[in-house]
N, C-alpha and C positions, 0 to 999 in steps of 0.2 A: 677592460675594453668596452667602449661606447660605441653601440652602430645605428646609428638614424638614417631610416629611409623612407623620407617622407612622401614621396611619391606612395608606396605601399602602407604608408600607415604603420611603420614596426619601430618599437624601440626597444631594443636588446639591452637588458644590464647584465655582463656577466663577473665572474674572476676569472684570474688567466689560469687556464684548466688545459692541457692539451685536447682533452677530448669535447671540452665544450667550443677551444678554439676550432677545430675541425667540424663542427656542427655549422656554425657559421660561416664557413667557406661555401659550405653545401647550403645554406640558407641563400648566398650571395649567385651561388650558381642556379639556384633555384630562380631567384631574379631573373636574371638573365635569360633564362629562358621563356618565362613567364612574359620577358617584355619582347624579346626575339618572335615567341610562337604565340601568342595569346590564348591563341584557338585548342590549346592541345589543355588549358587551365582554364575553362572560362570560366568558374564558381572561386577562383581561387583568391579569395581575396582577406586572407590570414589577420588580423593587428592584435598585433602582441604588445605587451606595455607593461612595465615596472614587473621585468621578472616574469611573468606570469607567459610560463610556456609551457605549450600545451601541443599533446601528440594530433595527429589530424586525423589518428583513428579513439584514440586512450580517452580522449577529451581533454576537461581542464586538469584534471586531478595526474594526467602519465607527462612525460618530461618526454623529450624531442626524439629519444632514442628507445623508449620504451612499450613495450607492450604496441607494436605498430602492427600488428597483424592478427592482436587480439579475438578485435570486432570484423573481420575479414573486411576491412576498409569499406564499410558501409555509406561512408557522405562525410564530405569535407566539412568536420565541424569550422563555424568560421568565429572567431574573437572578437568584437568588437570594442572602442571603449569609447569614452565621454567623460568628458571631465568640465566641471565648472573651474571658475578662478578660486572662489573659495574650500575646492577638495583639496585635501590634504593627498588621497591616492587615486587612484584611476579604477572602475569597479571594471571587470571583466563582464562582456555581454554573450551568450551563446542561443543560437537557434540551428533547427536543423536546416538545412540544405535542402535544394527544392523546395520549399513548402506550395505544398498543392493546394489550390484555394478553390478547385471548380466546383465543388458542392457549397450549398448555400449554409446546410447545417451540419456541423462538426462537434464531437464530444468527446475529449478526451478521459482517460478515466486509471485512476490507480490504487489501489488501495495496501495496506498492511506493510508500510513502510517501517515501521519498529524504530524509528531512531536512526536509518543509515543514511546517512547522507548520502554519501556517493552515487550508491542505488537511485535514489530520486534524481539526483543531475546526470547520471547515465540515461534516465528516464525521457525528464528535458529534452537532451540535446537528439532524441529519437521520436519526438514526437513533431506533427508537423504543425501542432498549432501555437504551440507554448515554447516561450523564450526566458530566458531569466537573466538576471545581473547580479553580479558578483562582486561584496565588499570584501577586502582582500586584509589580510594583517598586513603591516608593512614597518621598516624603521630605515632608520637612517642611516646611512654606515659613515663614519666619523671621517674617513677618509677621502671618501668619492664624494660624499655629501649625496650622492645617488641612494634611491629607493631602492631596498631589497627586501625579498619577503623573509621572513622568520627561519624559515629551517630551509631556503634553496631554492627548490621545486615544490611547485607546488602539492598541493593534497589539501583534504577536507577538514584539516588542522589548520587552515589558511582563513580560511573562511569565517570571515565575521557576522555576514547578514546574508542571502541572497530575496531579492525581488524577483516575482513570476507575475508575465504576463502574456497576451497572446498575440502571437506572430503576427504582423500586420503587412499583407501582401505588395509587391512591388508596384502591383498595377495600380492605378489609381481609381479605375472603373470597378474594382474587385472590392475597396474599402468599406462598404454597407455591409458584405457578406461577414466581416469580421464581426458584425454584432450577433450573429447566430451563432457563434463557437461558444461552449459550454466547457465545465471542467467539474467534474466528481473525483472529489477525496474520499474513498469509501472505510476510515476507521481505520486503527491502532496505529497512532502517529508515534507511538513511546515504545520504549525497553530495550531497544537493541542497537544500538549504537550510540554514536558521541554527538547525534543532532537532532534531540529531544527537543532543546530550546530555538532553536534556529530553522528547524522545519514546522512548529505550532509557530512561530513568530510570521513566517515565511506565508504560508496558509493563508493564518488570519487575514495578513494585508491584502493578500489577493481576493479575497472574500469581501473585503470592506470596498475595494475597488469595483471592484464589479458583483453586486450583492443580489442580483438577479441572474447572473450566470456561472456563477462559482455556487459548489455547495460541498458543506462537509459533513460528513455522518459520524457517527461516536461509534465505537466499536470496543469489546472486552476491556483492550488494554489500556483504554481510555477512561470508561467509567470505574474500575476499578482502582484507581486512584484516588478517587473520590474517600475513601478509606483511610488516608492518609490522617486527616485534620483530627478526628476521633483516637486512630489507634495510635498515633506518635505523639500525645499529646501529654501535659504534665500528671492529669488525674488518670489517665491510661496507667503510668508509668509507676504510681502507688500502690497499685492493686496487687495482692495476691499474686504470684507464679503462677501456683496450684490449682487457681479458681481461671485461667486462663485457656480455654478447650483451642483444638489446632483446628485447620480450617474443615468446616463442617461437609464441604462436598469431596470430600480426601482424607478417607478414615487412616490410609497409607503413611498420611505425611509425619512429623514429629512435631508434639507441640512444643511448645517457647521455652517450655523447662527442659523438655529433652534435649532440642535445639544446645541452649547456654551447657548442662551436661556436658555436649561435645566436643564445646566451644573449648571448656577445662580440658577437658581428656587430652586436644588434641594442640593447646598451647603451654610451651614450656612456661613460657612467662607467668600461665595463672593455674599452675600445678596444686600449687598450694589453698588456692581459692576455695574456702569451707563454705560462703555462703552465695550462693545462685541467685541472689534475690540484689545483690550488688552489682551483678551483670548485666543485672533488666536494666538497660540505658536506651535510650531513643536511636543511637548508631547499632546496637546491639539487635534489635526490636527490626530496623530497619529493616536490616540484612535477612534478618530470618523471614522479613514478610517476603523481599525480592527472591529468595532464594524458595522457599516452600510452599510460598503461598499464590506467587505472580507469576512467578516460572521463567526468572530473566537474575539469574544470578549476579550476572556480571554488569548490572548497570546501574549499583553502587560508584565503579571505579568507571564507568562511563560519564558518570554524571560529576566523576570531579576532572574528569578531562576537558569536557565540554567548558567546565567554570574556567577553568584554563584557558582554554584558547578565547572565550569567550572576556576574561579579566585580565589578560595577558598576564599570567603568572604565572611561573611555574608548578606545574602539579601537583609536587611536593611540598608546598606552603599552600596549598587548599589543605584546612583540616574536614575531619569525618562530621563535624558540627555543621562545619559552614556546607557540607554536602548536603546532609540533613536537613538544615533549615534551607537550602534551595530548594528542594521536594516538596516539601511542604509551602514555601511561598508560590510554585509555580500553579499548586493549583487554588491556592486561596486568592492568589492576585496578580498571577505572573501568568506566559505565557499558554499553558495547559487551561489558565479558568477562563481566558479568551477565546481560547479553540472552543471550551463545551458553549460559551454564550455565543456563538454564530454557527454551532453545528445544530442535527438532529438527527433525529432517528431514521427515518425514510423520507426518500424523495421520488418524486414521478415524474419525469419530464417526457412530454410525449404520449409513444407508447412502450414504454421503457420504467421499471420500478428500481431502486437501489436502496440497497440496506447492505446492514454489516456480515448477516447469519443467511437466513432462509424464510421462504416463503412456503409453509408446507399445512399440513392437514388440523397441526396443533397451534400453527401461530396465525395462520388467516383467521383475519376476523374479530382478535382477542386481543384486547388493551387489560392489562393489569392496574389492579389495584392503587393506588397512589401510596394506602398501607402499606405495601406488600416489604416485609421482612429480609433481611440480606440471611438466611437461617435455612435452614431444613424443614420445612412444613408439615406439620402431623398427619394433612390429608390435603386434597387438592384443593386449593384457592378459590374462591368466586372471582370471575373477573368483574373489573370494574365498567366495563363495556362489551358488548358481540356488534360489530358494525358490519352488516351486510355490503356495502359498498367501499371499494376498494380504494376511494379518495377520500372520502370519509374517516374511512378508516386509517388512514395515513396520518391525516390531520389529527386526529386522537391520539393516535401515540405522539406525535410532537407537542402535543398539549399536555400527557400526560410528563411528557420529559421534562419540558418547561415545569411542571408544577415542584416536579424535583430535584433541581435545580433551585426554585426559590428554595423548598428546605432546608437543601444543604447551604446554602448564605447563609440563610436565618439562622441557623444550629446544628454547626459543623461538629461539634464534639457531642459527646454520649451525655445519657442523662444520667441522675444519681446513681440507679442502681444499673447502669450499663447494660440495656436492654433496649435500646432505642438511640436513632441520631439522624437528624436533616440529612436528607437525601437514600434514606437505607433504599427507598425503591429504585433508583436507581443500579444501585450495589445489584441488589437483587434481578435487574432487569437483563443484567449481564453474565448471570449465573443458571444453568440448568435445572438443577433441583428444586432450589427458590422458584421458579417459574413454575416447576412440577412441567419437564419438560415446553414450555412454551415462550423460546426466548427469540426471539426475533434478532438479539445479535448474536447470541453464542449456538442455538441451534443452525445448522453446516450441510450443504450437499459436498459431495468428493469423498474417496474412499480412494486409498492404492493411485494415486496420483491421476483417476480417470472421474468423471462425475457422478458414478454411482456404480456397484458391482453387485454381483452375485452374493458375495460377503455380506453387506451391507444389508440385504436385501432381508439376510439370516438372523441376522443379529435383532433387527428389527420385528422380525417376528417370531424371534426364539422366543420357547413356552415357557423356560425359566424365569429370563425376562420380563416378559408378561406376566408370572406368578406374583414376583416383585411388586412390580406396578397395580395389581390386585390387593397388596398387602398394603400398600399405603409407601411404600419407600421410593424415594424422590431417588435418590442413586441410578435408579435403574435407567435412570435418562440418558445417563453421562456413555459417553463414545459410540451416541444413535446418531445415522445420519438419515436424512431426512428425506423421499421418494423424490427426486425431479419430477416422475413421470408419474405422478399420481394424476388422474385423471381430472380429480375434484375440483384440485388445487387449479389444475389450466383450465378446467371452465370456467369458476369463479373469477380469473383476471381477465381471461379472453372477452367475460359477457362484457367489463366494465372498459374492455379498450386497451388494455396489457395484456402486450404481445411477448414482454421480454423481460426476463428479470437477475441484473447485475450483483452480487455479491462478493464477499472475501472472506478473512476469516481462517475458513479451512485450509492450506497449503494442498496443491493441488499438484505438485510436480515442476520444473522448468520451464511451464508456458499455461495460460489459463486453460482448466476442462469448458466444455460446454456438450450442452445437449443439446442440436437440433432442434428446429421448428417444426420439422418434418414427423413428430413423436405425438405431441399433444397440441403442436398449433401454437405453442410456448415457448420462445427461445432462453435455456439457463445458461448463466456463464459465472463461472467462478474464478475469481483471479488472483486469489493468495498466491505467490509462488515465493513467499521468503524461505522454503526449503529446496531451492532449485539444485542445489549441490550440497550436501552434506558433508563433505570433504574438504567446502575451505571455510575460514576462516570466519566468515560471515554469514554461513550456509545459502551463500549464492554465487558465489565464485562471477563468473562472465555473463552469466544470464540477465540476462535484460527482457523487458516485454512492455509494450504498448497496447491500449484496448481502446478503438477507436467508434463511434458510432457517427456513419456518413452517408448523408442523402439527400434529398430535396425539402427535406423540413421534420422536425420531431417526430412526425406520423410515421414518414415515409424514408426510410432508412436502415443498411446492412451494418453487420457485428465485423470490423476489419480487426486482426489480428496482426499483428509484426515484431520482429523481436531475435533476441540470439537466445539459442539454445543454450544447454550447461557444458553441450560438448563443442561450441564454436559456433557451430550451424546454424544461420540466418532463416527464417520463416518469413511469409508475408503471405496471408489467404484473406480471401472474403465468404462472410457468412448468407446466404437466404437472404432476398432483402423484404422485410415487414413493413408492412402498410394497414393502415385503416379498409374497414370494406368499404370506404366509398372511393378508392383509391385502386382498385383491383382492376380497373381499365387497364391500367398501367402498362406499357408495351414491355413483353417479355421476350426475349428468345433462347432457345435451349438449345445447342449446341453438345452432345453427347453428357457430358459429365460435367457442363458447369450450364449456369446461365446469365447470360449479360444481358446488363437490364441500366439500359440508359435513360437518364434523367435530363428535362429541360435544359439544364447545363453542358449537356454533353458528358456526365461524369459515366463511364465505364467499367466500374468496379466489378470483377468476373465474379461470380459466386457461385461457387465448388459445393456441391449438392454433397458429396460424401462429409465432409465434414463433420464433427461432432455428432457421428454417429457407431454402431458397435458391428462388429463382425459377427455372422451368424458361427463361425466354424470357431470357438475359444472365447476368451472374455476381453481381446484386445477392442480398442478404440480408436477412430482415428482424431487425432488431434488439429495438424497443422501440416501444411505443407509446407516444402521449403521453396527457400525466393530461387538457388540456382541450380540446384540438382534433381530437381523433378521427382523429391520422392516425397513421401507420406510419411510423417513421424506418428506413430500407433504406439497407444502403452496401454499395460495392463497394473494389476497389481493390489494388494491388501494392504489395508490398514497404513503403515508406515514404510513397506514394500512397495516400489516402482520398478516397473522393467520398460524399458523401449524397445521398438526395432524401427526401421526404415526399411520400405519397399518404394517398388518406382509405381509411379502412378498408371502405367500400364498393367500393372499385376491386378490393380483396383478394379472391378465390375460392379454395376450396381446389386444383380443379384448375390455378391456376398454378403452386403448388408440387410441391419434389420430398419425395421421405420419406414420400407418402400412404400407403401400403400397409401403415405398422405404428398409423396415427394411432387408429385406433377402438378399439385392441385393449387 
């Protein structure tokens, strides 16, 4: 069955399905009324093409009949497509609905995507500045001579390439504001999913595109790769078992020969296997670093999926080899060593800082060593820099990133006696211990899915701990989180003009933690949330979240939050809005428990004074409000423990909070 309606821009390929013949009745009535009422659809303006059907809540990836009530029908995603004469397929375009253009400056911001695709185009199609286009697999079907895609309906197995770029508004007088929209990728673009290559591919262009308003940071599971070219290499692969120690900051883990040991024990096939030293193979090597060492087991058999859909072959004819030497080409010359050569370490735009880790007592200030070792340090480091100035200081570490980076080019593999290799300080930069506590990506605010606890607080200043730390042992770093509200720390940025500082990294719960401005005059916001649900599949089940910075210009601008919860529940809040002091004229008005605070433009973004702040009566915090139920999403919680609850925001008064004392000012 063929349905063109070109009036509407759609073109339906199906087979004859009952149930899909019945979707298209309702697509036809959908019509009808569409052109009968107008006014009852005015955004509705759907194009679907070669296949490519998509729910109008699910996005691209759900089929007509699926998951429609998922995202509580949030905004008509709409399809787009374009095609030249020389495409062979039609790419699919998606942007959010409404896109609000009345602020001059807009920031979108995401970080600790791991490889999922989907997550990131769920991302997309919720954010109001960014739009992207979709290369679709597609083949011919012998009979119709019609385009159809691979497996049906669509999903993230479809997807060959996607382009990101930023929503360009209707109006025509609005078009200059689109040069103020910014975009932060904040780190760990790998490990957890089947779109490793297609999300660095993706990035990059957008970067190269717009190379003053795109920015990318490096994060853990980014430079940790860098690891690769040294330890899967041929003169790796001769050495000794025995002489092989397991990873240095994980006295817990097993090393390569226990690893291969198990490997025996626990396959019939290599029952018989006498000698362990036949199983050191570079697939073998591989797995044991993904599974022990990186903490991403399964994205061996993610990475030969991706070569899949990516080579159109069957999965099954990718060998463990060609998986292998992908890993390794991607970051010696493929898309990962593209990501590191247009990322870096921190960025400032504004009054606004972003990095991967923390800004705290141990890493303001300190650039490491360019030496510095990927190892366990006998005693604490000298730095290779203390930079009093907080831009400065910035620019140092991206210079020192840069210099390690040329290493690792220059001499990607170890030297004779395997004690040395191009790039170790990077290795190192992303490790705790190696730092001797002071890593600027892997040290973490968040604790129990809120931004810092009581817990936290303990652990940090347990006596034991500190015994530790006295005796010279780098371990004692590992699972410290880092004070948001240390005092030192917000005046040091405050004196230099940072007002706010963006992170990832730590998994934070179902929607970003943040600390108020209202505490130290400092706004944190932490937005890992790839553990939003634990319970599915991808340990994010429905959750979604956008992190938006919007105002009259980089000085002068609030922390918007929006997004679905893990249990359905739609949020949308605005944060305090921060300004330079020469900007404090600013008309404000406060209105019990929020304050709207409009901008030359007329933008009115309400900002909710309770927010990201902690209740005096227990360790709860509050998070987020929600967009339709007027209530307050509050959690608490330890370490890898989260609890929530939801009150109505009438329950909320200001004196249950703490941090009152700088709220008015």
């Amino acid at each position: 069955i063929k349905i063109i309606n070109h009036e509407l821009g759609m073109r339906i390929c199906f087979s004859c399905n009952p149930l899909l013949i019945g979707s298209i009745l309702l697509i036809l009535i959908s019509d009808l009324l569409i052109k009968s009422y107008p006014a009852l659809i005015p955004s509705a303006t759907a194009l679907i093409s070669n296949s490519q059907l998509a729910s109008s809540s699910a996005g691209p990836f759900g089929s007509l009949f699926l998951q429609t009530s998922a995202y509580h029908s949030t905004s008509l995603t709409r399809l787009s497509t374009q095609k030249s004469s020389n495409e062979e397929s039609m790419p699919g375009t998606i942007s959010p609905s409404g896109c609000d253009v009345s602020s001059p400056f807009r920031l979108a911001y995401i970080t600790d995507v791991e490889g999922n695709l989907n997550y990131f185009v769920k991302f997309v199609e919720s954010c109001p500045i960014l739009k992207a286009k979709f290369h679709y697999r597609t083949t011919v079907d012998s009979e119709t001579g019609f385009q159809n895609t691979l497996n049906g309906n669509l999903s993230v197995d479809d997807i060959q390439a996607l382009e990101l770029d930023f929503c360009q508004p209707t109006d025509a007088s609005s078009q200059s504001r689109t040069d103020n929209y910014h975009f932060v990728f904040g780190g760990d673009s790998v490990d957890k999913g089947t779109g490793d290559i297609r999300l660095n591919r993706c990035l990059v262009a957008f970067k190269e595109k717009y190379p003053d308003r795109v920015f990318l940071l490096v994060g853990n599971r980014d430079l940790n790769k860098l690891r690769y070219s040294a330890e899967l290499s041929s003169a790796e692969l001769a050495r000794d078992l025995n002489t092989i120690p397991g990873p240095h900051w994980d006295p817990s883990a097993p090393t390569l020969a226990e690893y291969l040991q198990r490997v025996v024990e626990e396959s019939e096939e290599q029952q018989q296997q006498k000698d362990l030293q036949s199983l050191y193979t570079r697939v073998n090597k591989l797995k044991y670093m993904l599974k022990h060492t990186l903490g991403c087991p399964k994205t061996f058999e993610f990475r030969r999926q991706e070569l899949s859909i990516l080579q159109a072959r069957p999965k099954e004819a990718i060998t463990d080899d060609e998986v292998v030497d992908n890993f390794i080409y991607e970051v010696q010359e493929g898309s990962l060593h593209d990501y590191f050569h247009h990322a870096q370490v921190a960025v400032i735009i504004g009054n606004t800082l972003f990095c991967h880790g923390a800004v705290d007592k141990d890493t303001m200030q300190f650039v490491p060593s360019p030496q510095s070792k990927f190892e366990n340090p006998p005693s604490k480091p000298a730095p290779w820099k203390m930079i009093s100035n907080v831009h400065e200081w910035v620019d140092a570490l991206n210079e020192f990133y840069q210099v390690g980076l040329k290493a690792h080019s220059e001499r990607p593999n170890w030297n004779d006696d395997f004690t040395s290799r191009g790039g170790e300080s990077l290795m190192a930069l992303q490790n705790r211990p190696a730092m001797w506590g002071r890593s600027i990506i892997s040290n973490c605010y968040g604790d129990g899915g809120c931004i810092t606890t009581k817990y936290a607080a303990e652990l940090r200043e347990d006596p034991k701990r500190l015994e530790e730390e006295a005796k010279n042992n780098p371990l004692c770093f590992e699972k410290v989180c880092s004070d948001p509200l240390d005092p030192r720390v917000a005046s040091w940025l405050s004196e230099h003009g940072i007002q706010r500082v963006v992170v990832g990294h730590k998994p934070t719960g179902d929607c970003p933690s943040v600390l108020s401005s209202t505490y130290t005059g400092v706004e944190i916001v932490s937005a890992d949330t790839s553990f939003s649900d634990t319970l599915a599949d991808d340990n994010r089940g429905m959750a979604t979240g956008v992190v938006q910075l919007v105002g009259s210009s980089s000085t002068n601008n609030q922390l918007h939050l929006s997004g679905i919860l893990q249990n359905g529940t739609r949020y949308s809040c605005a944060f305090t809005r921060l300004q330079s002091k020469e900007q404090l004229g600013h008309e404000t008005t406060t209105n019990n428990d929020a304050t709207i605070e409009p901008n030359e433009l007329g933008d009115r973004l309400v900002a909710d004074l309770f927010l990201g702040r902690q209740l005096k009566d227990g360790d709860w915090w509050v998070k987020v409000k929600t967009a339709e139920d007027d209530l307050y999403c509050l959690t608490r919680g330890n370490g890898r423990k989260v609890e929530y609850k939801f009150i109505p925001t009438s329950s909320l008064v200001e004196s249950m909070l703490t941090g009152a004392d700088r709220v008015l000012r």
